[in-house]
C-alpha positions in Angstrom: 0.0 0.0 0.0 2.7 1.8 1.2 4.8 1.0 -1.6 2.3 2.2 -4.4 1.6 5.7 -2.6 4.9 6.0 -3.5 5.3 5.0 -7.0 2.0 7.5 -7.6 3.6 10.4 -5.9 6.7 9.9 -7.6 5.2 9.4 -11.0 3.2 12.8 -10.7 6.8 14.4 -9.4 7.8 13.5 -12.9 5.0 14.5 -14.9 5.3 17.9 -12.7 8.6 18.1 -13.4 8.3 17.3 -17.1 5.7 19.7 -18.2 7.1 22.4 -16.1 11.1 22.2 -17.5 9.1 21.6 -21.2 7.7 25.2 -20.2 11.5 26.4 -20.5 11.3 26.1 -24.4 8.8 27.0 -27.2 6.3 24.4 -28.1 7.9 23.5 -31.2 11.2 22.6 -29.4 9.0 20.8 -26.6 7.4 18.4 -29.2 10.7 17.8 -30.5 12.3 16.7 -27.8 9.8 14.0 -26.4 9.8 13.1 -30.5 5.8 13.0 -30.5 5.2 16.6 -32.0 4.5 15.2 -35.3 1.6 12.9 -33.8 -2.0 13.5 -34.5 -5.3 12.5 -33.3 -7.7 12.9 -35.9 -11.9 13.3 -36.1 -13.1 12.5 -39.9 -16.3 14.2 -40.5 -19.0 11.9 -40.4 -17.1 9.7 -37.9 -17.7 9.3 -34.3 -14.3 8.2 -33.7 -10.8 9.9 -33.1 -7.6 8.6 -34.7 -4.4 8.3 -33.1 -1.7 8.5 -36.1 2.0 8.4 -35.8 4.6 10.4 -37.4 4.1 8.8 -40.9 -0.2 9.6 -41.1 -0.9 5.8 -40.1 -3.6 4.7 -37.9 -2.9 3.4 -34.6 -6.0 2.9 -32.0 -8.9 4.9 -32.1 -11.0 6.9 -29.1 -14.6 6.4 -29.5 -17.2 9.0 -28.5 -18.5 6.7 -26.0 -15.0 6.6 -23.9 -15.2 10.1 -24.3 -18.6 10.9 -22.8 -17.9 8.0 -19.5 -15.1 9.8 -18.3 -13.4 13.3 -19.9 -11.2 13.6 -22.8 -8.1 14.1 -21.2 -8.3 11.3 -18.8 -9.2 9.3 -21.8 -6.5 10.1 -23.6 -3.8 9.8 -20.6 -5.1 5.9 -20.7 -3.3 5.6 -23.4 -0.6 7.6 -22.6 -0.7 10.2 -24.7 -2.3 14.4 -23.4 -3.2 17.1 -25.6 0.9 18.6 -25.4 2.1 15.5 -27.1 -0.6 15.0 -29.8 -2.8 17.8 -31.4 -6.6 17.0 -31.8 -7.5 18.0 -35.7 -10.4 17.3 -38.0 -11.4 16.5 -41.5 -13.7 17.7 -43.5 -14.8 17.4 -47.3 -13.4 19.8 -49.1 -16.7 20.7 -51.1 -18.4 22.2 -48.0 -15.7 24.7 -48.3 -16.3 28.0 -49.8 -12.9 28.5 -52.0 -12.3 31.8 -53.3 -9.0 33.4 -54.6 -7.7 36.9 -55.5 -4.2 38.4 -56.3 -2.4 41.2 -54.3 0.7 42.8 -54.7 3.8 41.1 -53.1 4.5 44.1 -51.4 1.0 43.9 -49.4 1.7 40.6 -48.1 2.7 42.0 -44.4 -1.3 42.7 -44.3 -2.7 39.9 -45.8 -4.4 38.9 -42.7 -5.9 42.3 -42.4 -6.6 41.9 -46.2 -8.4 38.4 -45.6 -10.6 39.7 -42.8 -11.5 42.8 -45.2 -12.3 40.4 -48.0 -14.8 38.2 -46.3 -17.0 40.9 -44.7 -17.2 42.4 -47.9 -17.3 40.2 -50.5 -18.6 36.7 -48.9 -22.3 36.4 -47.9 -20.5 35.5 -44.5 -20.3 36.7 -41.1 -16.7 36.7 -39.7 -18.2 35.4 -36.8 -20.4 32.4 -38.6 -17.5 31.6 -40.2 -13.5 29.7 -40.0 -10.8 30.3 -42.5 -7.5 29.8 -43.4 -5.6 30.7 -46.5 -3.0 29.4 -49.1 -0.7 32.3 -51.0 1.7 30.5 -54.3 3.0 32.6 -56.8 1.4 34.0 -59.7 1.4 32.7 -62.8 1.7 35.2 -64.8 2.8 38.1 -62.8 6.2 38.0 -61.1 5.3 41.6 -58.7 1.8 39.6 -57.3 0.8 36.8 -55.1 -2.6 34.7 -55.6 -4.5 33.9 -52.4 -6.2 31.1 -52.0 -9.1 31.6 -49.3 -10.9 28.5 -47.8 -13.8 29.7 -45.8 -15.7 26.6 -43.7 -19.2 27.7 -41.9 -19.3 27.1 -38.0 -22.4 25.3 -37.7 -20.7 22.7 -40.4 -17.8 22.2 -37.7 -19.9 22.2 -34.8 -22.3 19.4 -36.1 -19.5 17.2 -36.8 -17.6 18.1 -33.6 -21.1 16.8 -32.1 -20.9 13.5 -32.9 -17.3 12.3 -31.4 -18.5 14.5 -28.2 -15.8 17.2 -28.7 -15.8 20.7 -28.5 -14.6 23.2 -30.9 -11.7 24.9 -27.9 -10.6 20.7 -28.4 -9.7 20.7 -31.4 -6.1 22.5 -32.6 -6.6 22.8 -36.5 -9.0 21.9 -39.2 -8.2 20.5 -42.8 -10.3 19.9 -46.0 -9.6 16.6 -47.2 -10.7 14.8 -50.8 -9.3 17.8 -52.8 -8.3 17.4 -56.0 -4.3 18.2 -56.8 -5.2 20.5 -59.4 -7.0 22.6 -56.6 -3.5 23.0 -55.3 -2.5 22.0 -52.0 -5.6 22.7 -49.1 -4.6 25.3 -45.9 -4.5 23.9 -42.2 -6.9 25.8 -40.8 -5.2 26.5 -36.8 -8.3 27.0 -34.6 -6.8 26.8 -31.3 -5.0 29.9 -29.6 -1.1 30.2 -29.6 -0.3 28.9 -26.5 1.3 31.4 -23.6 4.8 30.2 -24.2 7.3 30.3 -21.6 10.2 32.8 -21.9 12.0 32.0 -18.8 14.6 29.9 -20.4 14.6 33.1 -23.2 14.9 36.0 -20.3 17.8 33.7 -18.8 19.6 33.3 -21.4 19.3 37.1 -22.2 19.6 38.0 -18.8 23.2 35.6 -19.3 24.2 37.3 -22.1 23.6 40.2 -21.0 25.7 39.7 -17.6 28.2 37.9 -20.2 28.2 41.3 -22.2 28.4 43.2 -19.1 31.3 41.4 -17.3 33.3 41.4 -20.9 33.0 45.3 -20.9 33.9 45.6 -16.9 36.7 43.0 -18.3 37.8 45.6 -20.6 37.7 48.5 -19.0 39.5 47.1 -16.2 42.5 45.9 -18.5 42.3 49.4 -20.2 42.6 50.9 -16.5 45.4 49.0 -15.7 47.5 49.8 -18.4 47.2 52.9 -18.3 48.0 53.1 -14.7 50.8 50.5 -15.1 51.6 53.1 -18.2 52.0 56.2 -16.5 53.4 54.0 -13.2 56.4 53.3 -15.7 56.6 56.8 -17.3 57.0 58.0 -14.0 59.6 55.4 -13.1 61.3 56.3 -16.7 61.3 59.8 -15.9 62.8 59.2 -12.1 65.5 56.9 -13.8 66.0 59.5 -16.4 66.7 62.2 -13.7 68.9 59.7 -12.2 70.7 58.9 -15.1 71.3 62.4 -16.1 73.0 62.6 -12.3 75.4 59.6 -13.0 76.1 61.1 -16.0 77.5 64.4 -15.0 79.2 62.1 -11.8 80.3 60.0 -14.5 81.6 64.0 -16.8 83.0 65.4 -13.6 84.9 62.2 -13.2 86.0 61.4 -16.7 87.2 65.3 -16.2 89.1 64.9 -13.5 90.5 61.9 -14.6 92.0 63.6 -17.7 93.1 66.6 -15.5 94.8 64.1 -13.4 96.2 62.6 -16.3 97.4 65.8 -17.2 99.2 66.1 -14.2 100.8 62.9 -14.1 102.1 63.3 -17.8 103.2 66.6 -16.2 104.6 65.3 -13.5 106.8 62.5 -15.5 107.9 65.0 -18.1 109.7 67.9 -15.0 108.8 69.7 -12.0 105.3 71.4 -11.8 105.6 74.6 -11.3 104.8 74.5 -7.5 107.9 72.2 -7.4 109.7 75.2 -9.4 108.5 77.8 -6.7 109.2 76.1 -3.8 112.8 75.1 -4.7 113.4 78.7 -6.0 112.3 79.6 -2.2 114.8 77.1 -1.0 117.6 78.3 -2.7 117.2 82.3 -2.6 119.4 83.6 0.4 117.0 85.6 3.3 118.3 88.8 1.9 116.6 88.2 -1.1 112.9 88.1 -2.6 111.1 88.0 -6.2 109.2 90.4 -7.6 108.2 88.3 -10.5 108.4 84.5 -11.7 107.6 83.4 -15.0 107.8 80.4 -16.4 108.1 80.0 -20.3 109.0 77.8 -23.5 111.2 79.5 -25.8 112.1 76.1 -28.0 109.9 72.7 -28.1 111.0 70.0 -24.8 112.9 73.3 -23.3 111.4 75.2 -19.8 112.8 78.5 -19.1 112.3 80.0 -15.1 112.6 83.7 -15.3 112.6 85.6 -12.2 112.8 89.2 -11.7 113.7 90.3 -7.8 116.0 91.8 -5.0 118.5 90.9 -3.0 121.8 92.0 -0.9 124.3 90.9 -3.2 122.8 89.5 -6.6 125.8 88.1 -8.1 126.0 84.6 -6.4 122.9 83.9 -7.1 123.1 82.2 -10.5 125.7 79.7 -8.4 123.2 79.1 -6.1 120.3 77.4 -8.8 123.4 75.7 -10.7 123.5 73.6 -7.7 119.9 72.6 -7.6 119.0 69.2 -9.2 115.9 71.4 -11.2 117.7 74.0 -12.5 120.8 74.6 -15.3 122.4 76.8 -17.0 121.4 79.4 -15.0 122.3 82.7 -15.5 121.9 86.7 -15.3 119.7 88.2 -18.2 120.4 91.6 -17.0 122.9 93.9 -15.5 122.7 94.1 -11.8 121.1 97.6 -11.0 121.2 98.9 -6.8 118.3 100.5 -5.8 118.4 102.8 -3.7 114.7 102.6 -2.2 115.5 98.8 -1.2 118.9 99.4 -0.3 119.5 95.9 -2.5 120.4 95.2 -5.7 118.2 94.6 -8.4 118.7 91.3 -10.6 116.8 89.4 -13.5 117.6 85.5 -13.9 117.0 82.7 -15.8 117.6 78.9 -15.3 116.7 76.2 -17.7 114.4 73.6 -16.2 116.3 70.0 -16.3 113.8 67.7 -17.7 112.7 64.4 -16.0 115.0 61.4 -15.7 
């Protein structure tokens, strides 16, 4: 007992949960995936019974009016496993209780053809819209490439409704209406859809925009966050180029100052190998002068290439000695006076002017 309270509840679980995740997609999709879309159940005019076909237009079992009337259609149906979203309920009728008529219209006014339709049978039918069902063929026509013939097949309600009468049915049952026994020259007969477009589902279509959307969204945040970053990684390294380039320019007058110094230095070493600077000079002039002596000028010049002449211009208490004096220094030679000695009176000293030649480096 137990056992088969389950096996119900779980069997209406899954028939909940069918039909509702079928909901997710259009009808069209729906009937394709449980593969019985292209099933019908037929009611033949003048027949009491309706017609289970499969997907090639054979007969199966048939529903008689009778099973119908003990019980409800659907529940009649669902004994045989089949409901009203897996196989649509049509009829048949003659096509000579049909009233056929056909017109041409422009190709371009086939966006209101249905308007067109509706016009044409108030006007030119003895029909009420309201007495009346219809559906509509359009082909080509024949011999005008800019038009379109209509076909109009136009059925009278009370026609369907006696028919309907005898399987027990109702006109909301039934989902479309088709002549049948007409002739192929008539050209091919219109399905006649009778009931409403069902209120499709468009969760499945507002998700998947709503994903897109998000997708879209998130892509663009994506983007503008890379953008973002590279231009503040790109102006984090202009300023790091710009501190390095300051730096740089440092080290590189560091670098100048140095390079200059180095060749100064080098200077001075050359100097220094080829003779006495002329510090050297001064100081070992100040050496040898006696204290009664001083220099009024000292000059220091290059009267033939490789060849350093000291010139000095001074006083001192007894001038003549002195070119003795540098002949004995290691720096100088061939030292001598280059003027006569003249006394001053004013100083009390004697005037002299000398040169020495500056002994080069050994």
């Amino acid at each position: 007992m137990l056992g088969g309270s389950l096996k119900a509840g779980a069997a209406r679980f899954f028939a909940w949960y069918r039909d509702a995740f079928l909901t997710l997609f259009p009808a069209e999709t729906a009937a394709w995936l449980i593969d019985r879309g292209d099933r019908e159940l037929i009611l033949r005019d003048g027949d009491s019974n309706l017609w289970f076909l499969d997907s090639e237009g054979a007969p199966v079992w048939s529903l008689s009016s009778d099973e119908i009337a003990a019980s409800s259609l659907d529940e009649s149906l669902a004994r045989h496993g089949v409901t009203r979203k897996t196989a649509k309920i049509g009829m048949e009728i003659d096509g000579s209780a049909f009233f056929v008529r056909r017109f041409d219209i422009p190709s371009a006014a086939a966006a209101n053809l249905s308007k067109l339709i509706v016009a044409d049978i108030e006007r030119k039918t003895p029909f009420h819209l309201a007495d009346v069902v219809y559906g509509h063929t359009v082909a080509k026509h024949p011999a005008s490439a800019d038009k379109l013939r209509v076909s109009m097949w136009i059925l009278r309600r009370d026609i369907l409704l006696k028919g309907l009468e005898n399987a027990g049915l109702a006109v909301s049952d039934l989902a479309f209406l088709r002549p049948s026994g007409v002739s192929p020259a008539a050209g091919p007969p219109p399905i006649i859809v009778l009931e409403g477009k069902r209120e499709t589902s468009h969760v499945f279509r507002n998700m998947a925009v709503g994903l897109g959307a998000v997708a879209a969204l998130l892509f663009a945040v994506g983007i503008g966050a890379t953008l973002w970053r590279q231009k503040a990684l790109g102006e984090e390294l202009d300023a790091r180029i710009e501190e390095m380039s300051a730096r740089a320019a440092k080290v590189r007058q560091i670098a100048d100052r140095a390079a200059a110094e180095s060749r100064l230095l080098s200077v001075l070493r050359k100097a220094r190998r080829n003779g006495p600077l002329f510090a050297d000079l001064w100081e070992e002039t100040a050496r040898i002068l006696p204290d009664g002596a001083f220099v009024t000028d000292m000059r220091l010049t290059e009267p033939r290439a490789n060849e350093r002449v000291l010139e000095i211009v001074g006083f001192a208490d007894s001038a003549a000695g002195l070119p003795a004096l540098f002949e004995k220094s290691p720096l100088f030679a061939k030292a001598g006076l280059s003027a006569p000695i003249t006394p001053d009176p004013h100083e009390k000293r004697e005037g002299f002017s000398l040169q020495a030649t500056i002994e080069a480096a050994k």
